[in-house]
BADREN-871652 format. One record per residue (C-alpha): residue number from 1; x, y, z. Coordinates in nm, 2 decimals. Last residue first. Example, Ala and Ser with C-alpha at 12.3 -4.5 7.8 and 13.67 -1.06 7.14 Angstrom:
2
     i        x        y        z
     2     1.37    -0.11     0.71
     1     1.23    -0.45     0.78
//
This chain:
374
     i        x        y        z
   374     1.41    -2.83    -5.58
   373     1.37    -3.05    -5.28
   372     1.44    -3.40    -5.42
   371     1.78    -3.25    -5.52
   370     1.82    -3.10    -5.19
   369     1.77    -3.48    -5.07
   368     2.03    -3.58    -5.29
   367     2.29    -3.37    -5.21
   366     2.22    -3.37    -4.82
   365     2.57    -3.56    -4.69
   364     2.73    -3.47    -5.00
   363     2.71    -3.04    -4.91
   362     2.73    -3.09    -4.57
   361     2.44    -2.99    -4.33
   360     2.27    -2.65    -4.35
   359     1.99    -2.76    -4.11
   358     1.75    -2.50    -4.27
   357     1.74    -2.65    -4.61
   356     1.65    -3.01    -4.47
   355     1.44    -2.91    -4.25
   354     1.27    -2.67    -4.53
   353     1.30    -2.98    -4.77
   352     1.08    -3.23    -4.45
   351     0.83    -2.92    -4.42
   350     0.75    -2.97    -4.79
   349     0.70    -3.30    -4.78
   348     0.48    -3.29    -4.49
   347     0.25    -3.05    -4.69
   346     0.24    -2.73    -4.58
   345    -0.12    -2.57    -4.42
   344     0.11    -2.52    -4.08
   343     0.06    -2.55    -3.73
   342     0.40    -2.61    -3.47
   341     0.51    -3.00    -3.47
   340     0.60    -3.12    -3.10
   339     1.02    -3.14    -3.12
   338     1.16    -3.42    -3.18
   337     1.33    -3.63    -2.91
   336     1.68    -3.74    -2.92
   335     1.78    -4.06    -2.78
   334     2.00    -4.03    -2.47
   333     2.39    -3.96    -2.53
   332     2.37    -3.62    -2.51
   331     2.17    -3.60    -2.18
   330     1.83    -3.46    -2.22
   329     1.73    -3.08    -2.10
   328     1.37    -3.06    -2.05
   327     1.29    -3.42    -2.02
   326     1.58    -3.46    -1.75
   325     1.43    -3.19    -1.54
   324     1.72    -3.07    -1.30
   323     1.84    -2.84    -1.53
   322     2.17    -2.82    -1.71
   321     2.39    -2.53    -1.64
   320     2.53    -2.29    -1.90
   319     2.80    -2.11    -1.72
   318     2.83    -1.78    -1.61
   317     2.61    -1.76    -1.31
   316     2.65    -2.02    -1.11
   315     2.58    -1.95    -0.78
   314     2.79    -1.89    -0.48
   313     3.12    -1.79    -0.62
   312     3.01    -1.64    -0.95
   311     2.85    -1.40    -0.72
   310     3.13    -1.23    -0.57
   309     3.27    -1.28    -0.95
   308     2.98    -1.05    -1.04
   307     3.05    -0.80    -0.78
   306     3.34    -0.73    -0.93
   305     3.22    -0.65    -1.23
   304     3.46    -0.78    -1.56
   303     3.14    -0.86    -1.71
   302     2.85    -0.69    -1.69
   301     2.60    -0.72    -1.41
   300     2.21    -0.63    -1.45
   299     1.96    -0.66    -1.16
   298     1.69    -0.86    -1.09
   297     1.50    -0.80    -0.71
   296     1.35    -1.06    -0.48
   295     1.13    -0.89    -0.27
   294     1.17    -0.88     0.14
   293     1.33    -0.59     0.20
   292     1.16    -0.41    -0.05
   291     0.81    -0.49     0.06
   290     0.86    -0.39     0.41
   289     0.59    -0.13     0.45
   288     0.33    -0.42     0.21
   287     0.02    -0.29     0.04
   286     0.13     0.09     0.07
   285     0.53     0.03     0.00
   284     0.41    -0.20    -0.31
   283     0.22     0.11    -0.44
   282     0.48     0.37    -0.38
   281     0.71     0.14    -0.58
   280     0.45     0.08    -0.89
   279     0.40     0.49    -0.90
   278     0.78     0.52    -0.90
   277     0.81     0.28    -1.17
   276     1.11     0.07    -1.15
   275     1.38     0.05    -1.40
   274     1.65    -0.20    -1.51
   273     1.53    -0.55    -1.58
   272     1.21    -0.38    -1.72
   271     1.43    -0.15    -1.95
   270     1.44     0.21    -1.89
   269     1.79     0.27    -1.86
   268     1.91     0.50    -2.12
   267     1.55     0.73    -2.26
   266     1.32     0.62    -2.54
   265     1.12     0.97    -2.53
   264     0.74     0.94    -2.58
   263     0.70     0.82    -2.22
   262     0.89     1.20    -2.11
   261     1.15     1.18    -1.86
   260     1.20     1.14    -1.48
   259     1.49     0.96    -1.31
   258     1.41     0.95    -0.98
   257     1.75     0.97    -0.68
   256     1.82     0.80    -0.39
   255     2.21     0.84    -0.29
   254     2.40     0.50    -0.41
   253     2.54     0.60    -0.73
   252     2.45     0.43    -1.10
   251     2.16     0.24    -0.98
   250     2.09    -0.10    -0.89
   249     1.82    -0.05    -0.99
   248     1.70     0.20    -1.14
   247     1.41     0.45    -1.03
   246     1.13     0.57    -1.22
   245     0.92     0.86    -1.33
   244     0.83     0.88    -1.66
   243     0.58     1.18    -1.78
   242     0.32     1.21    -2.05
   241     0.01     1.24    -1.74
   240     0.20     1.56    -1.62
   239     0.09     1.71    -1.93
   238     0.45     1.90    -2.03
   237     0.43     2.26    -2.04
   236     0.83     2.30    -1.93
   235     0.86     2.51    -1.64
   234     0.52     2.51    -1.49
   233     0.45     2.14    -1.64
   232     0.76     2.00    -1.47
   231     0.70     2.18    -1.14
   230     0.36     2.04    -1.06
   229     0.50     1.69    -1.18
   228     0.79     1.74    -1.00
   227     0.59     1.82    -0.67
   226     0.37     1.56    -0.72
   225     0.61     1.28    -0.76
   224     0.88     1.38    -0.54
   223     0.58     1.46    -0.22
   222     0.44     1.08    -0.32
   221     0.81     0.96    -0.25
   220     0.87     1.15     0.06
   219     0.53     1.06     0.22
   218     0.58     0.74     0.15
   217     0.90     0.70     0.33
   216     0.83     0.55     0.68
   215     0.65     0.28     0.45
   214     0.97     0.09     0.36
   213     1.29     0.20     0.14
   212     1.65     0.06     0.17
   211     1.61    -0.18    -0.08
   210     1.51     0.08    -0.36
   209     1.86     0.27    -0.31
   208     2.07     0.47    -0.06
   207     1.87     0.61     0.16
   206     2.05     0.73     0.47
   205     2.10     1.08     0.31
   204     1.76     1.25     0.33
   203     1.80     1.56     0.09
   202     1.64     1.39    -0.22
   201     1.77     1.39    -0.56
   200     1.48     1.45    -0.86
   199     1.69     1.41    -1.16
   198     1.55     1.51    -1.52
   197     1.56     1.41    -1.88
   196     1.37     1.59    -2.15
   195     1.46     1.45    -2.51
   194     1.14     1.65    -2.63
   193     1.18     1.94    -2.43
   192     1.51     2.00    -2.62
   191     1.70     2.32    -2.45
   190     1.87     2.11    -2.15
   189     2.10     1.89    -2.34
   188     2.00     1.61    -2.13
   187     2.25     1.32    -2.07
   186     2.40     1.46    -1.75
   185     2.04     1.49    -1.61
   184     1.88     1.80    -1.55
   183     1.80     1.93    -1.20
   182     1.51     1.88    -0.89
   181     1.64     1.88    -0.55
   180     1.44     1.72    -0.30
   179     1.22     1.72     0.02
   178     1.03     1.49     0.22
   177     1.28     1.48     0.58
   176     1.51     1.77     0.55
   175     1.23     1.99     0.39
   174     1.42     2.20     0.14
   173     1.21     2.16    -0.14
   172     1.40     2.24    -0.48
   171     1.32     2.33    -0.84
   170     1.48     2.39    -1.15
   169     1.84     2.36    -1.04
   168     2.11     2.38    -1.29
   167     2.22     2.73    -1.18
   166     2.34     2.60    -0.86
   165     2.52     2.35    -1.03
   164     2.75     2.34    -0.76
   163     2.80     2.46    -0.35
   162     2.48     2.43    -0.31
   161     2.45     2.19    -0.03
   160     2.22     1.96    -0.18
   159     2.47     2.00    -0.51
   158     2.75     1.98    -0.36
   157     2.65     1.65    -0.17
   156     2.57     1.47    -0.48
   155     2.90     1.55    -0.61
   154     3.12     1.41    -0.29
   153     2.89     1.10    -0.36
   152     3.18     0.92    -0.42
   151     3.13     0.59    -0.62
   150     3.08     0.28    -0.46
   149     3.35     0.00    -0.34
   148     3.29    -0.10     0.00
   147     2.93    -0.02     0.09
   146     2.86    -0.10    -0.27
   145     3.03    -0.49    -0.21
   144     2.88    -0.56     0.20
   143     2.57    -0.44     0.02
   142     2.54    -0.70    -0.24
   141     2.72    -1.00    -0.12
   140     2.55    -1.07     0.24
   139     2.28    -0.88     0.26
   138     2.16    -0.89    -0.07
   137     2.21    -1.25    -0.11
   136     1.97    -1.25     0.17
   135     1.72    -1.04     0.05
   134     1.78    -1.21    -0.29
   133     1.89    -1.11    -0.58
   132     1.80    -1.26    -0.88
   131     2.11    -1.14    -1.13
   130     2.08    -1.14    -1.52
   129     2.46    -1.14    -1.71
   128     2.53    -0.88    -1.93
   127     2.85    -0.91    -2.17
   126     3.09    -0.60    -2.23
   125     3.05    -0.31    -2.38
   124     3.28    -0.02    -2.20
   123     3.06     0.27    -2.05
   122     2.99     0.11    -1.71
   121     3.32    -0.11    -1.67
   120     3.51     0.27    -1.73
   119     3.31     0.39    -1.43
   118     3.37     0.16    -1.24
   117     3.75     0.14    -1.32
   116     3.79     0.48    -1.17
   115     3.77     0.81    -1.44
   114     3.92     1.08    -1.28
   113     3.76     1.24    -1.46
   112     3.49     1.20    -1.65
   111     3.40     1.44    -1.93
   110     3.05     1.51    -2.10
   109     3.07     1.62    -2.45
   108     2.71     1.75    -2.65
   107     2.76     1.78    -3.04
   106     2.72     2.11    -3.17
   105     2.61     2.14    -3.54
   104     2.33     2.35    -3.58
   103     2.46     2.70    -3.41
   102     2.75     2.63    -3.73
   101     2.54     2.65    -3.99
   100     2.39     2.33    -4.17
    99     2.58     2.11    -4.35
    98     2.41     1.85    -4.59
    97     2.45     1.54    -4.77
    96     2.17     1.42    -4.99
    95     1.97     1.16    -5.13
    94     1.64     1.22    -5.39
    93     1.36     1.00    -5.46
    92     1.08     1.06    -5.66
    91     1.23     0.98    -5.98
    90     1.61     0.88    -5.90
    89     1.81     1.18    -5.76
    88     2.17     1.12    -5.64
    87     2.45     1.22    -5.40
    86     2.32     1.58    -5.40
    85     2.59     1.78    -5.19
    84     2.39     2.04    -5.03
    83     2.54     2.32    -4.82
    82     2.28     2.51    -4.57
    81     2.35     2.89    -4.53
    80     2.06     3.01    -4.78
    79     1.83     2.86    -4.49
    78     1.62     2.59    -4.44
    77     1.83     2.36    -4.16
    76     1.72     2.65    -3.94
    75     1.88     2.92    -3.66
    74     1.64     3.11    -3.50
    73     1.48     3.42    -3.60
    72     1.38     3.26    -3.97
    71     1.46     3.46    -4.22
    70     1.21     3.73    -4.36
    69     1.04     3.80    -4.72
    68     1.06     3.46    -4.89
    67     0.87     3.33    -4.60
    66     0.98     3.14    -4.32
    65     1.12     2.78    -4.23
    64     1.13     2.64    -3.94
    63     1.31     2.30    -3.86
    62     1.55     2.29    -3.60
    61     1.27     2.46    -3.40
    60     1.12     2.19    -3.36
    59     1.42     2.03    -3.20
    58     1.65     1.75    -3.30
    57     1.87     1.58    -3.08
    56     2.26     1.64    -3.02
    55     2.50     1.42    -3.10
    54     2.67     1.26    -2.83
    53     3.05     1.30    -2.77
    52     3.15     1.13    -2.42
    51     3.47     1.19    -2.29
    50     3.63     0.91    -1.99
    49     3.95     1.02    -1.81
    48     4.20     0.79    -1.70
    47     4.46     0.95    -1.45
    46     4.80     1.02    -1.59
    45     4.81     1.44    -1.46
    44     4.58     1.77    -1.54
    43     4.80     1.85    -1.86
    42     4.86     1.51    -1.99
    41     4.47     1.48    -2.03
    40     4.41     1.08    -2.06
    39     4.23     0.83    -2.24
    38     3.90     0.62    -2.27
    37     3.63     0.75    -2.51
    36     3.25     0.72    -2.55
    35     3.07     0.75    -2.90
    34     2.70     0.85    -2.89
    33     2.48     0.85    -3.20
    32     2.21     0.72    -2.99
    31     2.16     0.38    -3.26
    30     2.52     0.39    -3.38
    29     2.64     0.37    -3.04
    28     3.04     0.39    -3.04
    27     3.18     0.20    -2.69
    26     3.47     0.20    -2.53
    25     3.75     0.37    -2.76
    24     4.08     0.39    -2.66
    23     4.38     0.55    -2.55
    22     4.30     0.91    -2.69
    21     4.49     1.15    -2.58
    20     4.29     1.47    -2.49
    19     4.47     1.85    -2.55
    18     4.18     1.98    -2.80
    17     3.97     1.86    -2.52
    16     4.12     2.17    -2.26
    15     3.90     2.08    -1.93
    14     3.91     2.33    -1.63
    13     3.91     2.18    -1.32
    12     3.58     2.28    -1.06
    11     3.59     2.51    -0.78
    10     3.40     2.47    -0.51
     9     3.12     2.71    -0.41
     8     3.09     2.85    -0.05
     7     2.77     2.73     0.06
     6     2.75     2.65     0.41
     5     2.44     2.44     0.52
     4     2.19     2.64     0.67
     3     1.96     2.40     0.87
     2     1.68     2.24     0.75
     1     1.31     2.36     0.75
//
């Protein structure tokens, strides 16, 4: 069992929004309906400060509707309270803009602050380059950078240590050496099942990410999955089976940590250049203890890291570079080469106008042969 760590709580700053001065906006997600904000609070000082609004998922109960004799008990969108503005009705189809009640329209804020330029690069869009990393380029780019210039994990030890979001935790194992917190994620609302998103953070400390990991810590990682799967479907009802667990990398902060969240829910991060399956990493660990020192893992950089003009100087990773294969990628002045013809029931003249049509060239340069075409 590990040692009592002392838990006297830390007090957090109060936020006032209605005081936030916007300086500007970073990124407005019409597919999450999420907008994030740059600006400051003059109250608390001039240090950046990120708000997030996101709006809020639907739940089940959003929904229900009850007889003409009794209300629903929770709040609905089909209630007397709900204020239609038809915008149009055309035979079967009718549009409309409504207002529920007020329990109905919260929007979920998360707050940043201080804000450091990290954390303004990762909400701010901005182009993506693909990096290969090497155990070597890990070693001597890569860690020398997050060692240097990571985010504080003053938060992540509050929580181990309670001494924050005591309240937030649905499960823990204290074991010092296979156990972890489980809690809800930042982007969770933590009342919608179906938009589940959970963090399973362990209490060992000298893990930082996927690289550090070898077969010393299977035990830890099958003990995370089983646990929060037995845990998961106590609290929650969801079939184990319907759950993804996975890590990211590289990921956000450098204190290992599994994202978990239902398959049927298309959650931030959990694209194949991002995410690795926890059930894939414990199986690489048991074929091969070293596996992650050794593999060559992609990552994502956006522009304006740091760490990608660390790489900029050894590889090239902005600019288009020409491969060593002259048949793949010709010199400009060599004779141009077309391309092997895909299948197609067209006649060859008909291909040749679609050419023609497709290739947009100058209106007197292709006059005639549009002619020919029509």
């Amino acid at each position: 069992m590990s040692e009592p760590v002392d838990s006297t709580e830390v007090k957090s700053p109060s936020y006032d929004l209605s005081k936030f001065q916007l300086k500007r906006i970073l990124t407005n997600n019409s597919v999450r309906k999420s907008i994030s904000l740059l600006g400051t609070f003059p109250d608390l000082g001039t240090d950046d400060a990120i708000v997030v609004f996101e709006k809020n998922a639907y739940r089940e109960s959003d929904v229900a509707t009850a007889s003409s004799e009794e209300s629903p008990k929770k709040p609905s969108y089909f209630t007397a309270d709900l204020k239609v503005d038809t915008e149009f009705i055309n035979n079967i189809y009718g549009s409309f803009q409504v207002v529920p009640t007020r329990d109905l329209c919260s929007v979920k804020s998360t707050v940043i602050y201080p804000a450091t330029e990290k954390h303004i690069e990762k909400y701010s869009v901005s182009q993506k380059y693909l990096i290969r990393e090497t155990p070597d380029l890990y070693q001597r780019i890569t860690l020398p950078y997050l060692t240097s210039s990571q985010f504080s994990l003053e938060w992540v030890y509050n929580i181990l240590e309670h001494k924050q979001e005591t309240e937030r935790i649905v499960y823990e194992d204290k074991d010092p050496k296979t156990g972890f917190i489980l809690l809800p994620d930042l982007k969770w609302d933590g009342r919608n099942v179906e938009t589940l998103y959970l963090l399973g953070i362990v209490h060992k400390r000298d893990i930082k990410s996927l690289r550090d990991l070898d077969g010393s810590h299977l035990d830890l990682l099958r003990n995370v999955r089983q646990a929060s799967k037995d845990a998961i479907a106590k609290l929650y009802g969801i079939n184990p089976n319907q759950l993804r667990m996975y890590f990211h990398y590289q990921p956000s902060f450098y204190h290992l940590h599994v994202h978990i969240n239902p398959v049927r829910n298309d959650a931030p991060g959990i694209w194949c250049e991002k995410s690795h399956m926890l059930d894939t990493v414990i199986n690489n660990l048991e074929l091969m203890p070293d596996y992650y020192q050794r593999a060559t893992l992609p990552f994502v950089l956006y522009e304006g890291n740091k760490l990608l003009d660390l790489y900029e100087q050894e590889l090239p990773i902005r600019a288009l570079t020409k491969a060593s294969d002259d048949k793949e990628f010709p010199d400009t002045d060599s004779v141009a080469v077309a391309p092997p013809e895909g299948f197609s029931d067209e006649e060859p003249e008909d291909r040749q106008c679609k050419r023609i049509k497709l290739g947009s060239p100058e209106p007197k340069e292709a006059e005639s042969a549009v002619q020919a075409c029509a």
